[in-house]
C-alpha positions as CSV (number, residue, x, y, z in Angstrom):
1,X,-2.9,-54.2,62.5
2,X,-2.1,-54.5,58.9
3,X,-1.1,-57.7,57.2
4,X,2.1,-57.7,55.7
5,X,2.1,-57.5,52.3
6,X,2.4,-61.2,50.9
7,X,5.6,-61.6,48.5
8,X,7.0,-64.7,46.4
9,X,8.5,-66.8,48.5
10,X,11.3,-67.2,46.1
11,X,11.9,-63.4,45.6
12,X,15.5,-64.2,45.7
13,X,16.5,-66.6,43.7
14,X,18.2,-66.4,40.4
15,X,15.9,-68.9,38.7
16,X,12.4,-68.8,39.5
17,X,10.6,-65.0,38.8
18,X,9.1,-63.2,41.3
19,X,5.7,-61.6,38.9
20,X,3.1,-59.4,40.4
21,X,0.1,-58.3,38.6
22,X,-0.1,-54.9,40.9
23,X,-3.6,-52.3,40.6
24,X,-4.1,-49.0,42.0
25,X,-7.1,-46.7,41.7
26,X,-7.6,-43.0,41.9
27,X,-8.9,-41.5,45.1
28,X,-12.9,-41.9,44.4
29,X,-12.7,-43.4,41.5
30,X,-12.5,-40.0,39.5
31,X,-11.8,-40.2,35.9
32,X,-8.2,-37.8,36.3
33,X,-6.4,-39.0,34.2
34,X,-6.1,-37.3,30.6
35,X,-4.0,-37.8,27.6
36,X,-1.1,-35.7,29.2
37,X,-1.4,-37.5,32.8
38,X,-1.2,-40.8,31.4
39,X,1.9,-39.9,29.6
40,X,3.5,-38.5,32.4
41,X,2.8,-41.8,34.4
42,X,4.2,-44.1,32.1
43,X,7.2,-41.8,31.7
44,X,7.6,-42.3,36.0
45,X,6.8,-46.1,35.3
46,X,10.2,-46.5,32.5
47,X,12.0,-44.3,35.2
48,X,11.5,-46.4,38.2
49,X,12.1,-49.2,36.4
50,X,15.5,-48.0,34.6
51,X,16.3,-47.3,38.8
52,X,15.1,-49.9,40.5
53,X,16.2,-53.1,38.2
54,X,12.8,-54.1,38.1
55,X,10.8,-54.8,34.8
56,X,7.6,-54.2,33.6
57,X,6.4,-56.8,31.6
58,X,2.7,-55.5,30.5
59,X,1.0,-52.3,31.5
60,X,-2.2,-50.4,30.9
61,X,-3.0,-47.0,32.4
62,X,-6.6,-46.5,32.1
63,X,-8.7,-42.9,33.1
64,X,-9.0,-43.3,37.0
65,X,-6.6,-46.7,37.5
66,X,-3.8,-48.5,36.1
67,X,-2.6,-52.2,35.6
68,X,1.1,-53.3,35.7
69,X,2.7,-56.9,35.7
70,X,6.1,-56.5,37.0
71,X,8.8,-58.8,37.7
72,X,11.2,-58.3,40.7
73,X,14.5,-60.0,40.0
74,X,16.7,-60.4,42.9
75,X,20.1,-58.0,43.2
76,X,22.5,-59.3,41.6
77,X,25.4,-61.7,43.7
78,X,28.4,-59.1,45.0
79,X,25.6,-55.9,44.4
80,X,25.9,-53.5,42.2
81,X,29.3,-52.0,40.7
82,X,29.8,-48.0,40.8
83,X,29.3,-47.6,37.3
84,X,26.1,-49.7,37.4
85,X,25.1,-47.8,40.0
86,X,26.0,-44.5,38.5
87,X,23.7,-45.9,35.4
88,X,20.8,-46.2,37.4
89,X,20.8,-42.7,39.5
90,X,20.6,-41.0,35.5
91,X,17.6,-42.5,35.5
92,X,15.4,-40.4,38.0
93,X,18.7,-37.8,39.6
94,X,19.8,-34.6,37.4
95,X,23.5,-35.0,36.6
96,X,24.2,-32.9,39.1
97,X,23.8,-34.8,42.0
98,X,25.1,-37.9,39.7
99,X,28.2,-35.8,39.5
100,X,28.4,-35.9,43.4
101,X,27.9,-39.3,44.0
102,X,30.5,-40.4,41.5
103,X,33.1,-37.9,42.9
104,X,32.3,-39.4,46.7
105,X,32.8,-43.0,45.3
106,X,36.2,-41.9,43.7
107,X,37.5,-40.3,46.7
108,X,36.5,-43.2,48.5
109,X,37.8,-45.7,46.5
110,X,41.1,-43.7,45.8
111,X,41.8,-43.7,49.8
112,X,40.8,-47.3,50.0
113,X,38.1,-47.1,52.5
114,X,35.6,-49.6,51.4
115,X,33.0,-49.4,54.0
116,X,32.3,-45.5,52.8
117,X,31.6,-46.9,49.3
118,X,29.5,-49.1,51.0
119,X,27.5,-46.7,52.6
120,X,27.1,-44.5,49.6
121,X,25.8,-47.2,47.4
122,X,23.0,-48.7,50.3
123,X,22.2,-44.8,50.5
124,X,20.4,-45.7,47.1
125,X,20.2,-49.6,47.0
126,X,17.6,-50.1,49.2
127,X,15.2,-48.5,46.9
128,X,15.9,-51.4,44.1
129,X,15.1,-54.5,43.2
130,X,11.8,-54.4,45.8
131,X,8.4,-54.5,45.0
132,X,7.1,-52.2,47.7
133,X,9.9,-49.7,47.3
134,X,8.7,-49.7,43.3
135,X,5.3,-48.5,43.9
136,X,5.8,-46.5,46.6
137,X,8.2,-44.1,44.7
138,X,6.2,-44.2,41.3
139,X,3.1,-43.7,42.7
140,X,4.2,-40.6,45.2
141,X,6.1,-39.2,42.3
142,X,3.0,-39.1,40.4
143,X,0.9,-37.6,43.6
144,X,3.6,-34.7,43.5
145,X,3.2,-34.1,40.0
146,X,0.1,-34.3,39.7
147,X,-0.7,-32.0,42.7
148,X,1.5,-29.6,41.5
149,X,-0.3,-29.1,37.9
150,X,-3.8,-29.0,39.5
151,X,-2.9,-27.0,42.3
152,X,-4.1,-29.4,44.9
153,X,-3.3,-31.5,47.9
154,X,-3.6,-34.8,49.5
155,X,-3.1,-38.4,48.5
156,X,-4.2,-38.8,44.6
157,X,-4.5,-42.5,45.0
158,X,-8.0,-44.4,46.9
159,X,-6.2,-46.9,48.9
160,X,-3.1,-49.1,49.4
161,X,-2.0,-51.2,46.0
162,X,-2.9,-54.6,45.5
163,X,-1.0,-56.8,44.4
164,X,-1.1,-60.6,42.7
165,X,2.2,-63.3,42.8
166,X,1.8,-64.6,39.2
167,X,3.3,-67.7,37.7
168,X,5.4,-67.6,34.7
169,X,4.1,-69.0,32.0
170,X,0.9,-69.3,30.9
171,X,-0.5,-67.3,34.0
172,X,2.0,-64.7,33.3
173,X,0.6,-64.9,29.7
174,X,-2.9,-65.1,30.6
175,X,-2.3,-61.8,32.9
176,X,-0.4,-59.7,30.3
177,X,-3.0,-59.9,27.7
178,X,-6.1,-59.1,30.6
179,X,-4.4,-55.9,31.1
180,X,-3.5,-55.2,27.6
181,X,-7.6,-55.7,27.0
182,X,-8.2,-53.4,29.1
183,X,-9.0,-50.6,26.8
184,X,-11.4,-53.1,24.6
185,X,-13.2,-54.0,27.6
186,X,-13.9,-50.8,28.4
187,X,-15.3,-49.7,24.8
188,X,-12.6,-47.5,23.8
189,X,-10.9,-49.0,21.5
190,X,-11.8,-52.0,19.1
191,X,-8.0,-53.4,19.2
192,X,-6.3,-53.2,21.6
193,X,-3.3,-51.8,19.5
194,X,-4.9,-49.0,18.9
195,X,-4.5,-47.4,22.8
196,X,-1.4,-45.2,23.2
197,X,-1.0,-45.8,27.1
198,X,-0.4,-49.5,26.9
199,X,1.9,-52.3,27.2
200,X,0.5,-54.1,23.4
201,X,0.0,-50.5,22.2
202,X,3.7,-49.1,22.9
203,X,5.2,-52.7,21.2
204,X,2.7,-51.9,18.1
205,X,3.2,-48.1,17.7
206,X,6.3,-47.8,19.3
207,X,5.1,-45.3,21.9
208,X,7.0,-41.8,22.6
209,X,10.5,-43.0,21.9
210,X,9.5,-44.6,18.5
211,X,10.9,-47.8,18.5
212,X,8.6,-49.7,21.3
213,X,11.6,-51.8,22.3
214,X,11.0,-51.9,25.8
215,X,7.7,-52.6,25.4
216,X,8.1,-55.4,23.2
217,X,11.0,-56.9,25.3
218,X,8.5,-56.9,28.2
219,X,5.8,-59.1,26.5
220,X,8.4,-61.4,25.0
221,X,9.5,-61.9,28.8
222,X,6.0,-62.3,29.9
223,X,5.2,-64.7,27.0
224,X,8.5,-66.9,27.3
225,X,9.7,-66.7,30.3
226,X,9.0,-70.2,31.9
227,X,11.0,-71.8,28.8
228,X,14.1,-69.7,29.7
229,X,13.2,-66.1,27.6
230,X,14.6,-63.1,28.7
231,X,14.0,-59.9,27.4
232,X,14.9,-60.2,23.7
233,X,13.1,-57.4,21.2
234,X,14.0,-59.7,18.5
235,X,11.5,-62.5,19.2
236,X,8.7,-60.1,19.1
237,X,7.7,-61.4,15.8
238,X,7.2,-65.0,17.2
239,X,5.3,-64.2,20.3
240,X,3.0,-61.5,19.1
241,X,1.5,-63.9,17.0
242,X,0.9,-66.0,19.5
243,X,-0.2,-63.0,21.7
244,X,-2.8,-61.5,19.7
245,X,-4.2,-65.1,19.2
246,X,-4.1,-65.7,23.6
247,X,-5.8,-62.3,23.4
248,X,-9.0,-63.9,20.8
249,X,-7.8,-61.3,18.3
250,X,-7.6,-61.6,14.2
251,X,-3.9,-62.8,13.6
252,X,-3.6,-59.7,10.8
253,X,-4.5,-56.6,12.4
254,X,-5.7,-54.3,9.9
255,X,-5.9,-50.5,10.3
256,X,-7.9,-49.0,13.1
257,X,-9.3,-52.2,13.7
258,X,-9.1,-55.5,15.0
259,X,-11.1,-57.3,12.2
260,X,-14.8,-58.1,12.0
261,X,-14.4,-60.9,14.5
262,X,-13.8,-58.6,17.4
263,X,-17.1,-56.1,16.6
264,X,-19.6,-59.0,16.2
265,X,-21.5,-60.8,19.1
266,X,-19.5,-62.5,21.3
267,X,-21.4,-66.0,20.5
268,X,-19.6,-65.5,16.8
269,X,-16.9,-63.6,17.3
270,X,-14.3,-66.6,18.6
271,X,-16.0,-68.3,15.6
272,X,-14.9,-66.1,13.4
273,X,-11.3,-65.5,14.4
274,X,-11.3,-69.8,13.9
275,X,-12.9,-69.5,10.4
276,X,-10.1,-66.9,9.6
277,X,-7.2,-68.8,11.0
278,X,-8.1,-71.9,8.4
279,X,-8.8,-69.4,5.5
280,X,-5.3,-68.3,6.2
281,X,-3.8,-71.3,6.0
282,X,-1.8,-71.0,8.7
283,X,-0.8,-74.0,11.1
284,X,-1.3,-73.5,15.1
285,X,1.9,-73.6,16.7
286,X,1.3,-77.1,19.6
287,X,3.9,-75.4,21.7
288,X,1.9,-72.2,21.7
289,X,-0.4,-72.7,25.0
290,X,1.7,-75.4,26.9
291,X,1.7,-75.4,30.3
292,X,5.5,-76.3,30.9
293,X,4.6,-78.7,34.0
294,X,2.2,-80.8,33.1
295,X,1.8,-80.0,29.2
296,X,-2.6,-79.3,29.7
297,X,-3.3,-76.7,26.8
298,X,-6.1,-74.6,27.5
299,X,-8.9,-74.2,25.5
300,X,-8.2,-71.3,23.5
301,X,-11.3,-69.7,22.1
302,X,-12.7,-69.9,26.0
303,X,-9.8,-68.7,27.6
304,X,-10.3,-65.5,24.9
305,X,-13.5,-65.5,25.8
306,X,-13.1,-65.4,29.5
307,X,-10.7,-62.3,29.2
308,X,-13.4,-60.2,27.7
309,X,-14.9,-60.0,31.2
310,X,-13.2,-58.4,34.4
311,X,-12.1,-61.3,36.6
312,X,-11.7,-60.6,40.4
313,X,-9.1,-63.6,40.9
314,X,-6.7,-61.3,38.7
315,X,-6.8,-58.7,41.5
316,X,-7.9,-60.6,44.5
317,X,-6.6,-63.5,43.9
318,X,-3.6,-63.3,46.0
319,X,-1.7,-66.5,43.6
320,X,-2.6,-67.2,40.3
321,X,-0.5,-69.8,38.9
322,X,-1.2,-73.8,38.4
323,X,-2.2,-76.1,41.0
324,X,1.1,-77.1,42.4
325,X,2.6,-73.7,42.1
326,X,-0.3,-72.4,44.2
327,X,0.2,-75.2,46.8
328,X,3.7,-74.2,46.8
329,X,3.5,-70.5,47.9
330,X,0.8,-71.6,50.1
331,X,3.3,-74.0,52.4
332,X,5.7,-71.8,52.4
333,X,3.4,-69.3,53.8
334,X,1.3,-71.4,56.3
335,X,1.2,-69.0,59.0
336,X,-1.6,-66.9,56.8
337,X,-4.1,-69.5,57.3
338,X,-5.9,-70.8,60.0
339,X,-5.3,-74.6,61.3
340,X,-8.2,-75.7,59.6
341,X,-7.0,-74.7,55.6
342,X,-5.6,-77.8,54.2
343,X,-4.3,-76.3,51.2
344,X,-4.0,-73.6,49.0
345,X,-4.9,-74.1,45.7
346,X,-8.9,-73.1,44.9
347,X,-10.5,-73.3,41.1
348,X,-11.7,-70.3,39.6
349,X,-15.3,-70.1,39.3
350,X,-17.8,-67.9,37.5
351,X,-16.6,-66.3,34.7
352,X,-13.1,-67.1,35.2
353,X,-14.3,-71.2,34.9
354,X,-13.0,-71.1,31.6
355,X,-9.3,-71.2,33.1
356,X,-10.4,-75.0,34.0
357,X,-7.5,-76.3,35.9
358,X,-4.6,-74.6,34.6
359,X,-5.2,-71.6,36.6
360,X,-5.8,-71.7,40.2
361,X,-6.1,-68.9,42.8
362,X,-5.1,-69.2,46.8
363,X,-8.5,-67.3,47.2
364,X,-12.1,-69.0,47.4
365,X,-14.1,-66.0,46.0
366,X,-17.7,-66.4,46.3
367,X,-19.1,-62.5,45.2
368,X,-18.8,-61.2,41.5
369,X,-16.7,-63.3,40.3
């Protein structure tokens, strides 16, 4: 029998995020997905999202899999209101069928018969604000789609989703700029700017709609959220300094590159982007890398380092977060463990040591770490 998926304890509450670093792959591992596929997934991804009241906070969308850190917020006290709700269908239903709804929720509300209004709105409510429902929709849309243009059948995806409960703050951090390296890990790209199909990349270029608003508005979130950030476009200034320097990046990007520091060997490279900082003259922000709990800054050139590798806690981690944050999810979850697990919280070893003990994972992974 199949374990429930686990979820944040504290999906619904108004104050703490619910964050999941979710990853999918492509049935065998195929290498499917083009220029135009890619696209066309990120344009289901901003759909779902406009739908479902859920966020996407970073994203990359890689040949034969795909990265996403979203945030579920809870539905909002009383539900949704019929214009809200009306708002939402545009976002995936053709104004036809928009049309409908609105002229059922009129009648209804014109003959006073609340519990029809009801029904129509948890006809499309139940799809929102829900992690599972989320994935499910974007990633069978894109089957359908997919299918469709290649003339095929069958599932287009190798198994089901994982998915990671992350922390805000610095894990959320940490976690948004892992997938945004994707693409430099990889070797196809020497900045990570420079790659059309991702979170960094949209907020840089400004992706299809020109602007990158939602993209930037998604990092600022990730970046600030545990000090009360929302989703505000105009901060992006502030934190993509501080991103690019989480992510061991030159602070300047200069054209089609990321600066020498990111071509040389990696025993110079975080060197280099030091050297640069002080030729600059510019002066480290001390709020930049604090952990809002207990204040432990992590070593930044390492931490840079480290996300240069792929790390299996990011996917198979079950909890990334700190130490009491783990323990936290862990208690409130007890029945997942046998009598004999104490507690939750396990350091990350191997290459993901460099986290130290800021990060911490519910998961004791001994292979390929």
């Amino acid at each position: 029998m199949r374990r429930s998926r686990w979820l944040a304890p504290w999906k619904d509450s108004l104050v703490k995020p619910a964050i999941y670093h979710c990853v999918s792959r492509v049935v065998d591992r195929r290498y499917v997905f083009g220029d135009a596929e890619r696209e066309q997934f990120r344009i289901y991804l901003r759909m779902y999202e406009k739908f479902t009241g859920c966020r996407l906070l970073s994203y990359c969308i890689m040949s034969n899999h795909f990265h996403i850190l979203l945030e579920v917020p809870p539905m909002p006290q009383g539900g949704l209101g019929d214009e809200e709700l009306l708002t939402r269908l545009r976002a995936i239903y053709t104004d036809g069928v928009v049309s409908l709804v609105e002229k059922e929720l009129a009648d209804a509300r014109a003959k006073g018969i609340a519990e029809y209004a009801d029904q129509i709105h948890k006809r499309y409510t139940y799809r929102m604000h829900d992690l599972s429902q989320f994935m499910k929709t974007v990633l069978q849309r894109t089957t359908r789609w997919y299918n469709l243009c290649h003339q095929r059948k069958g599932t287009l995806w190798e198994e089901r989703y994982k998915s990671v409960i992350v922390e805000d703050g610095i894990a959320a951090r940490t976690m948004a700029a892992y997938i945004d390296l994707n693409p430099l890990r990889a070797g196809m790209v020497s900045d990570p700017a420079e790659y059309r199909w991702s979170s960094y990349g949209e907020a840089v270029g400004g992706g299809t709609n020109g602007n990158g608003k939602k993209a930037r508005e998604g990092l600022v979130r990730a970046c600030m959220s545990h000090r009360g950030g929302g989703f505000e476009s105009e901060k992006w200034k502030e934190v993509a300094k501080v991103y690019r320097k989480a992510m061991g990046l030159a602070l300047e990007r200069k054209s089609g590159r990321a600066g020498e520091e990111v071509n040389e060997a990696k025993s110079k490279r975080l060197a280099a982007v030091t050297k640069k900082s002080l030729q600059l003259g510019e002066k480290p922000d001390p709020n930049a890398l604090k952990q809002d709990d207990n204040d432990t800054v992590l070593p930044e050139l390492r931490k840079a380092e480290m996300l240069r590798y792929r790390i299996r806690y990011f996917t198979d981690g079950a909890i990334i977060g700190s130490k009491a944050f783990v323990n936290e999810a862990f208690t409130k979850a007890r029945e997942r463990f046998s009598e004999r697990r104490k507690d939750g919280a396990r350091k990350m070893r191997g290459k993901a040591a460099a986290a130290g003990d800021a990060l911490w994972s519910v998961r004791d992974l001994k292979v390929d770490v």
